[in-house]
C-alpha positions as a Markdown table, in Angstrom:
| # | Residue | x | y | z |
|---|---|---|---|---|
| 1 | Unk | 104.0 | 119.4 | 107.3 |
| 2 | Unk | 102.1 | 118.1 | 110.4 |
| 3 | Unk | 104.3 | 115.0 | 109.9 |
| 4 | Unk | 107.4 | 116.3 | 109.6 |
| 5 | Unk | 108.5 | 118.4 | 112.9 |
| 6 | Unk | 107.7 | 115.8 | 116.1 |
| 7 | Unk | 107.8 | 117.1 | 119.7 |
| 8 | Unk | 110.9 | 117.4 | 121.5 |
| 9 | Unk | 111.0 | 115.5 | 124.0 |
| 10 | Unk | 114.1 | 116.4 | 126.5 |
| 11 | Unk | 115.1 | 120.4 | 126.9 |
| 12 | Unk | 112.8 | 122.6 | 125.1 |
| 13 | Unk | 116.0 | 124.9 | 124.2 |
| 14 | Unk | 116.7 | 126.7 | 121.3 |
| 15 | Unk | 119.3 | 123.9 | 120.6 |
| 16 | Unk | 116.6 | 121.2 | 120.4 |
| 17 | Unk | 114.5 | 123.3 | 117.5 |
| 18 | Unk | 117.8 | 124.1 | 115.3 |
| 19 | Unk | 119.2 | 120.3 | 116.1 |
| 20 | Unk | 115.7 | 118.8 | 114.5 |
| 21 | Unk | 115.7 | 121.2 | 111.9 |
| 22 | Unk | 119.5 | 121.4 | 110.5 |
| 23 | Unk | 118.7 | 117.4 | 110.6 |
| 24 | Unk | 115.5 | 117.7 | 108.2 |
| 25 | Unk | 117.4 | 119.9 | 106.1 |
| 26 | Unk | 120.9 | 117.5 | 105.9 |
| 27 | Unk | 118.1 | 114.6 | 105.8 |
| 28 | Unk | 116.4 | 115.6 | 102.4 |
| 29 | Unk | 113.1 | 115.9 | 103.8 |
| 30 | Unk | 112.8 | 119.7 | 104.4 |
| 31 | Unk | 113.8 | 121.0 | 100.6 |
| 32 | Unk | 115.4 | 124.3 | 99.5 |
| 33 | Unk | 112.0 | 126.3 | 99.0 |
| 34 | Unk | 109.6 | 124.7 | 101.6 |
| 35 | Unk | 108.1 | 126.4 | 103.6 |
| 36 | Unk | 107.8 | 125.9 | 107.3 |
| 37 | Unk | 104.8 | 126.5 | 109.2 |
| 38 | Unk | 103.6 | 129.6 | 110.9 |
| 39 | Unk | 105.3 | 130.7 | 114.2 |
| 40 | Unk | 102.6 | 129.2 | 116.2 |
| 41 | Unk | 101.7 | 126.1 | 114.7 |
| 42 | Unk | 105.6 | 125.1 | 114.5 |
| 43 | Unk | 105.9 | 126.5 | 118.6 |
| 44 | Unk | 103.0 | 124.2 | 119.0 |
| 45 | Unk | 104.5 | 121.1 | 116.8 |
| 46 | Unk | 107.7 | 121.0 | 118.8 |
| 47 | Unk | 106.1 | 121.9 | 121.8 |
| 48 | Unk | 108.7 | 125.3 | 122.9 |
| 49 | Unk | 107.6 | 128.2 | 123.4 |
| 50 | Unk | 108.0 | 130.8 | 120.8 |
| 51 | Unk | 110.5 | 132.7 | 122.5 |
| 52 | Unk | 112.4 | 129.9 | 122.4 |
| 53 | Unk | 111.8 | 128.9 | 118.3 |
| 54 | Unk | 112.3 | 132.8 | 117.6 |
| 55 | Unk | 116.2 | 132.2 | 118.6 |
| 56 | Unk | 115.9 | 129.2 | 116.8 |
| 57 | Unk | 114.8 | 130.5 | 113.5 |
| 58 | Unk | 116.8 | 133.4 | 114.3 |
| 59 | Unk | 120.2 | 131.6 | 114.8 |
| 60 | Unk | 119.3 | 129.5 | 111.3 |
| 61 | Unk | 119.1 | 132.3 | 109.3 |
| 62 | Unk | 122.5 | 133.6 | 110.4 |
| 63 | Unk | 123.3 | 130.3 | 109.4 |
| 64 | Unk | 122.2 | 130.6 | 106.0 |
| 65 | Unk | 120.1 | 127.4 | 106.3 |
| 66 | Unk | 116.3 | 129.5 | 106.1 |
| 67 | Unk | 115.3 | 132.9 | 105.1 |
| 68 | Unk | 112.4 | 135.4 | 106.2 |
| 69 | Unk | 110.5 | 137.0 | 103.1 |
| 70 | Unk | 109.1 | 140.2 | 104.9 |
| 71 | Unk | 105.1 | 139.3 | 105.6 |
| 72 | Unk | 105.8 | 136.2 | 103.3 |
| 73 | Unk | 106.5 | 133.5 | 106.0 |
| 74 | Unk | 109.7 | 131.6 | 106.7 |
| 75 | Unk | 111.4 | 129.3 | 103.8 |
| 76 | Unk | 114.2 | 126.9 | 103.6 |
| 77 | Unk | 117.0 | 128.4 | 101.6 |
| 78 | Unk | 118.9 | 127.8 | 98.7 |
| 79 | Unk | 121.9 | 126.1 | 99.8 |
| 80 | Unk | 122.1 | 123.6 | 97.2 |
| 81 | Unk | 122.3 | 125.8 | 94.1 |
| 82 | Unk | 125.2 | 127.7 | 96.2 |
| 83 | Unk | 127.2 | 124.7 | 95.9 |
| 84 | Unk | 128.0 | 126.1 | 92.3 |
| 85 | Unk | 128.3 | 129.9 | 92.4 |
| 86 | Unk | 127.6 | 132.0 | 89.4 |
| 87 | Unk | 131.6 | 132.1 | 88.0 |
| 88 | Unk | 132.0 | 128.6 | 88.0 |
| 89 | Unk | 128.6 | 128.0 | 86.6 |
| 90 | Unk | 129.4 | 130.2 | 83.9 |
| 91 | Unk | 132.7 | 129.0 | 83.2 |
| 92 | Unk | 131.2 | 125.0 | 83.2 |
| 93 | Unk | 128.8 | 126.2 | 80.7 |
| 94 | Unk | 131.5 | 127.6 | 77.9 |
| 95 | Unk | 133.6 | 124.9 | 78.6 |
| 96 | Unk | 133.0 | 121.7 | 76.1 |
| 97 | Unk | 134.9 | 119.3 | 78.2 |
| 98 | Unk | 133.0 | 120.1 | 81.2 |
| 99 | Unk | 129.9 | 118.0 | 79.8 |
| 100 | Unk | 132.0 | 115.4 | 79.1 |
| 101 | Unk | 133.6 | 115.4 | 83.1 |
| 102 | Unk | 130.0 | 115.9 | 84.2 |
| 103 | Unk | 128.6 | 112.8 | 82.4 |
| 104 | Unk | 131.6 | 111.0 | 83.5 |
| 105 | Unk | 130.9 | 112.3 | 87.3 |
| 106 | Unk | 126.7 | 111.3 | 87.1 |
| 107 | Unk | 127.7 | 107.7 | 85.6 |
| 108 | Unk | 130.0 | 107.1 | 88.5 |
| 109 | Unk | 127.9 | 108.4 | 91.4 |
| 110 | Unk | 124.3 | 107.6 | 89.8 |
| 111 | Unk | 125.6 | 103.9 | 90.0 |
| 112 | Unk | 126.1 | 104.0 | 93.3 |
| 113 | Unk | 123.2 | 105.6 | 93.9 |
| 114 | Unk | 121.2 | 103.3 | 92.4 |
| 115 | Unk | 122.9 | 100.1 | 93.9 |
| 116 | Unk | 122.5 | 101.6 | 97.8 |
| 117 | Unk | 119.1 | 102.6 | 96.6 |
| 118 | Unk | 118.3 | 98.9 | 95.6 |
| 119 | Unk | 119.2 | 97.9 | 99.0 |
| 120 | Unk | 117.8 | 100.5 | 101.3 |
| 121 | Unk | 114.5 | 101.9 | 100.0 |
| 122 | Unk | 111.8 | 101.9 | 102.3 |
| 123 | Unk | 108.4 | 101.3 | 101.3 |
| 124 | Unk | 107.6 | 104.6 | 101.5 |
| 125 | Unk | 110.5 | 105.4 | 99.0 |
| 126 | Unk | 108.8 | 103.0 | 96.6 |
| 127 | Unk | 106.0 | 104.8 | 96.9 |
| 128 | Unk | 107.0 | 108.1 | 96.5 |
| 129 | Unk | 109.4 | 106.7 | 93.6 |
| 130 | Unk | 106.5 | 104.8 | 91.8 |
| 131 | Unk | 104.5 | 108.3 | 91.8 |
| 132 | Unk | 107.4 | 110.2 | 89.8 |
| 133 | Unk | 107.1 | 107.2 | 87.1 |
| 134 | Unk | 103.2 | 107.6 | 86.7 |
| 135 | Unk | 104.0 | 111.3 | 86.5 |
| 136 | Unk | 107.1 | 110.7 | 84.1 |
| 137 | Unk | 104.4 | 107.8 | 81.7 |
| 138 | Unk | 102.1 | 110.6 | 81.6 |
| 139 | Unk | 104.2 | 113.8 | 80.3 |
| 140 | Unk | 105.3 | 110.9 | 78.0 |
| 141 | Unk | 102.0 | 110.2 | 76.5 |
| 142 | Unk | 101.1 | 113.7 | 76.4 |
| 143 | Unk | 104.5 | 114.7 | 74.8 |
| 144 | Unk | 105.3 | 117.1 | 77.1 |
| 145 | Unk | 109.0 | 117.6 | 76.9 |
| 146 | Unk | 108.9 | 120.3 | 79.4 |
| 147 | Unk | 107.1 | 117.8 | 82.0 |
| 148 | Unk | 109.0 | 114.9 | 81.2 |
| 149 | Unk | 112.0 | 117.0 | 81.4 |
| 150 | Unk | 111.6 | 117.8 | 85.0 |
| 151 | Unk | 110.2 | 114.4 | 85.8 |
| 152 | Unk | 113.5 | 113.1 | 84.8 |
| 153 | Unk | 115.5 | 115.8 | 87.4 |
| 154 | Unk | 112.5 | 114.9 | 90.1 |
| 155 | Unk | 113.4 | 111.1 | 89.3 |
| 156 | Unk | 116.8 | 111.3 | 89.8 |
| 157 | Unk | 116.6 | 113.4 | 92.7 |
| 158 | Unk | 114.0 | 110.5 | 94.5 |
| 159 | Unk | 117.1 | 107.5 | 93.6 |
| 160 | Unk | 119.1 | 109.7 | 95.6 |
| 161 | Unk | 116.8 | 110.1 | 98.5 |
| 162 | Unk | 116.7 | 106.2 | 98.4 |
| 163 | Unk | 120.3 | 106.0 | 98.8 |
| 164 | Unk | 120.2 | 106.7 | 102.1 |
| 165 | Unk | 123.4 | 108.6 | 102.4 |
| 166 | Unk | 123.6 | 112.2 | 103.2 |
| 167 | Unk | 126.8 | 113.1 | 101.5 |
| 168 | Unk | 125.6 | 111.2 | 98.4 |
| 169 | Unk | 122.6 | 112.8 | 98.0 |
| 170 | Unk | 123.5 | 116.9 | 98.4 |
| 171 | Unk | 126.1 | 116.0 | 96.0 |
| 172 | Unk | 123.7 | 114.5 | 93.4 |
| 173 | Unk | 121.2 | 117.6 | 94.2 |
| 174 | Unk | 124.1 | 119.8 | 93.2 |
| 175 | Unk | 124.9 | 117.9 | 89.8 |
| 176 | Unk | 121.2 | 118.0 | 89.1 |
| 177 | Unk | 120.5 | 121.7 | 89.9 |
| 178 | Unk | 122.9 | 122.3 | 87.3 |
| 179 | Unk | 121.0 | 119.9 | 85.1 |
| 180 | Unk | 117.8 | 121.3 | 85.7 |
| 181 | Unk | 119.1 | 125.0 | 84.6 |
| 182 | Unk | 120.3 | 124.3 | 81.2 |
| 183 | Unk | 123.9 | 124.9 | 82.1 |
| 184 | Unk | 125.3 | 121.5 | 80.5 |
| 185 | Unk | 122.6 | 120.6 | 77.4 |
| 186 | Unk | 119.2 | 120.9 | 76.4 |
| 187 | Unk | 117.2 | 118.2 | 77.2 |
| 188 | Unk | 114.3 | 118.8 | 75.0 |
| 189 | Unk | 116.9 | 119.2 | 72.2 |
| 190 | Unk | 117.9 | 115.4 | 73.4 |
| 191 | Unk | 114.3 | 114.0 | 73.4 |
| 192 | Unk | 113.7 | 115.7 | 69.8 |
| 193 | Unk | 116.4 | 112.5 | 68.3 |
| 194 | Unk | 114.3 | 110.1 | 66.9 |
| 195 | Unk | 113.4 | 107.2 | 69.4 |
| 196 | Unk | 115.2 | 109.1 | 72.0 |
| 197 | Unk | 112.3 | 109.5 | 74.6 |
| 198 | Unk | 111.3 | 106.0 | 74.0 |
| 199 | Unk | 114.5 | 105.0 | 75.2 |
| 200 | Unk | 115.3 | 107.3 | 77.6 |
| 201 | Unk | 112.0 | 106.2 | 79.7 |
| 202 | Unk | 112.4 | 102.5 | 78.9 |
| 203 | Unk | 115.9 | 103.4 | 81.2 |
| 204 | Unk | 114.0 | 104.8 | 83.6 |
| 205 | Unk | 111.3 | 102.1 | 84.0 |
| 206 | Unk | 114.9 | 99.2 | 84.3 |
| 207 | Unk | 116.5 | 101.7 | 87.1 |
| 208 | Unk | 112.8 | 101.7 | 88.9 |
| 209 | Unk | 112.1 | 98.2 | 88.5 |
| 210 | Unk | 115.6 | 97.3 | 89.8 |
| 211 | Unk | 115.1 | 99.1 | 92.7 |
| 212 | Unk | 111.5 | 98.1 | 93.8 |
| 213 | Unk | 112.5 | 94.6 | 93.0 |
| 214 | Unk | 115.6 | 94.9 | 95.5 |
| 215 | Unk | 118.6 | 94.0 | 92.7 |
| 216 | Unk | 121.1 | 95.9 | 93.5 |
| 217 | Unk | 123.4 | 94.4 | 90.2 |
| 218 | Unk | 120.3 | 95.7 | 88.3 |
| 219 | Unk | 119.9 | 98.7 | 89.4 |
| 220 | Unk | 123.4 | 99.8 | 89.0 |
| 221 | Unk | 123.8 | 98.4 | 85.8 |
| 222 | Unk | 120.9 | 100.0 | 84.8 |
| 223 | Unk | 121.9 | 103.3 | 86.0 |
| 224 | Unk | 125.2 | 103.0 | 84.1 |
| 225 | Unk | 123.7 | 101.7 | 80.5 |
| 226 | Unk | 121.4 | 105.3 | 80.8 |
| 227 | Unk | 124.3 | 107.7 | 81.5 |
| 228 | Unk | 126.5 | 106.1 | 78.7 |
| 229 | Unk | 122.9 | 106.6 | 76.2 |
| 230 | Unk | 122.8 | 110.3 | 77.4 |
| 231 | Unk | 126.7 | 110.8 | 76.7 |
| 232 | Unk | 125.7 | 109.6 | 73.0 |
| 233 | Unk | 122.8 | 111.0 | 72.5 |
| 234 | Unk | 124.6 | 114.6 | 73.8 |
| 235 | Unk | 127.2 | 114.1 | 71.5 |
| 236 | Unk | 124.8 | 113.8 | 68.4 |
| 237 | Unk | 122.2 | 116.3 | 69.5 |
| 238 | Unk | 125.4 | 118.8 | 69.3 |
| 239 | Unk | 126.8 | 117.3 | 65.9 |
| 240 | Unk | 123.4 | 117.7 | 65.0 |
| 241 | Unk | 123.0 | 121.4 | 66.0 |
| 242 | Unk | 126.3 | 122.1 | 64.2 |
| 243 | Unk | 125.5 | 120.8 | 61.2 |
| 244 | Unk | 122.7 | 122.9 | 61.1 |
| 245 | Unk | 125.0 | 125.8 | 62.2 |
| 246 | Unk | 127.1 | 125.2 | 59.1 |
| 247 | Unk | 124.6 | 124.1 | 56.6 |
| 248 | Unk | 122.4 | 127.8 | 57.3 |
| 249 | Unk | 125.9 | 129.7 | 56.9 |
| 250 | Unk | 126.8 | 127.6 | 53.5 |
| 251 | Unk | 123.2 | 128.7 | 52.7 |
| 252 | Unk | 123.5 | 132.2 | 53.6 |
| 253 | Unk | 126.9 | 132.7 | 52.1 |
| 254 | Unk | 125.5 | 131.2 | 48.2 |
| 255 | Unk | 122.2 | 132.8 | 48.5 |
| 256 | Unk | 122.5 | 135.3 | 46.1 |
| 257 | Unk | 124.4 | 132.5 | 43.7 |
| 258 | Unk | 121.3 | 130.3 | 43.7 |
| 259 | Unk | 119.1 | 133.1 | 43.6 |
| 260 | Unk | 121.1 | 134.1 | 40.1 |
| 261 | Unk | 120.6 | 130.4 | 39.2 |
């Protein structure tokens, strides 16, 4: 993280640390989970004493923005996944329409995200974009569902980042946290339809290829034709699972007729 916390220049207050910090954080760059350096090395990055980053850290964790693990070192904390608190998750999960509401949500604010992305991503975006695509190519070829899986969250994530805009970004993190625990669909169970991985990584490929090439039209459009194939593909992976559903009870209810048969 040498790169990441810069000497402050003007009052070496507590305010300065907690200032550059918060603004990591609201940034995207310091992620729930990282983990900031040692008291010394961070006192010696930002150039305060460690008095002075001890009310710092101190003040953030009142603030719920890091936590201390006892002898474990200093972390930033989990305030994405608290954008959806255990009730609501739990109710969105039981709740068919919500899928449908969510997928409605993603299209909307994925396209968006795409088309600001397509405008505003650096070349080190690109770079750290292309990287998640090699990644993604490779779980593909190796038929890792798992790996693809989070490749696709870890992609979607990176558009955002691109975005440039803060508000837009947390937001998406949210929708994908909730994505990335299971509490709308199974994802595997979508990449198990036939030619559905193909497909879903050929969208992938158009959204990065729109945005590296700087069409923001593409990119959008791109964006929008991959939430409308997961809304089908949702659909029929769950007509597919109840089918099944039925068919073992059918099963299980004439058993004993065909076994007289």
């Amino acid at each position: 993280m040498d790169a990441v916390f810069s000497r402050i220049e003007h009052a070496r207050t507590a305010d300065g640390v907690i200032r550059q910090i918060e603004t990591l954080i609201l940034e995207g760059v310091l992620r729930d989970g990282d983990r900031l350096p040692g008291e010394r090395e961070l006192a010696r990055q930002l150039d305060v004493s460690r008095p002075i980053l001890r009310d710092a850290l101190k003040t953030l964790e009142e603030r719920g923005l890091i936590l201390t693990r006892h002898g474990g070192g200093t972390y930033v904390a989990d305030i994405i996944g608290q954008v959806f608190t255990k009730p609501v998750r739990e109710l969105i999960a039981t709740h068919h329409k919500a899928t449908a509401d969510y997928l409605e949500y993603r299209r909307e604010m994925e396209a968006v995200a795409a088309e600001f992305a397509a405008k505003r991503a650096t070349p080190e975006d690109l770079v750290l974009l292309a990287a998640i695509m090699t990644r993604m190519d490779e779980a593909h070829a190796a038929e890792d569902f798992e790996a693809e899986a989070a490749c696709d969250v870890e992609f979607h994530n990176a558009v955002g980042e691109c975005a440039h805009n803060i508000v837009l970004l947390h937001t998406l993190r949210a929708c994908y946290r909730l994505l990335a625990d299971g509490v709308f669909l199974n994802r595997v169970r979508i990449y198990e339809l036939p030619d559905a991985r193909d497909m879903l990584l050929a969208q992938h490929r158009a959204i990065h290829a729109a945005i590296a090439a700087g069409d923001p039209e593409a990119a959008r459009s791109a964006a929008i034709a991959h939430i409308d194939f997961v809304e089908k593909a949702t659909f029929h992976a769950e007509r597919t699972d109840d089918w099944q559903r039925i068919s073992r009870l059918r099963l299980q209810q004439r058993g004993g007729e065909a076994a007289q048969a």
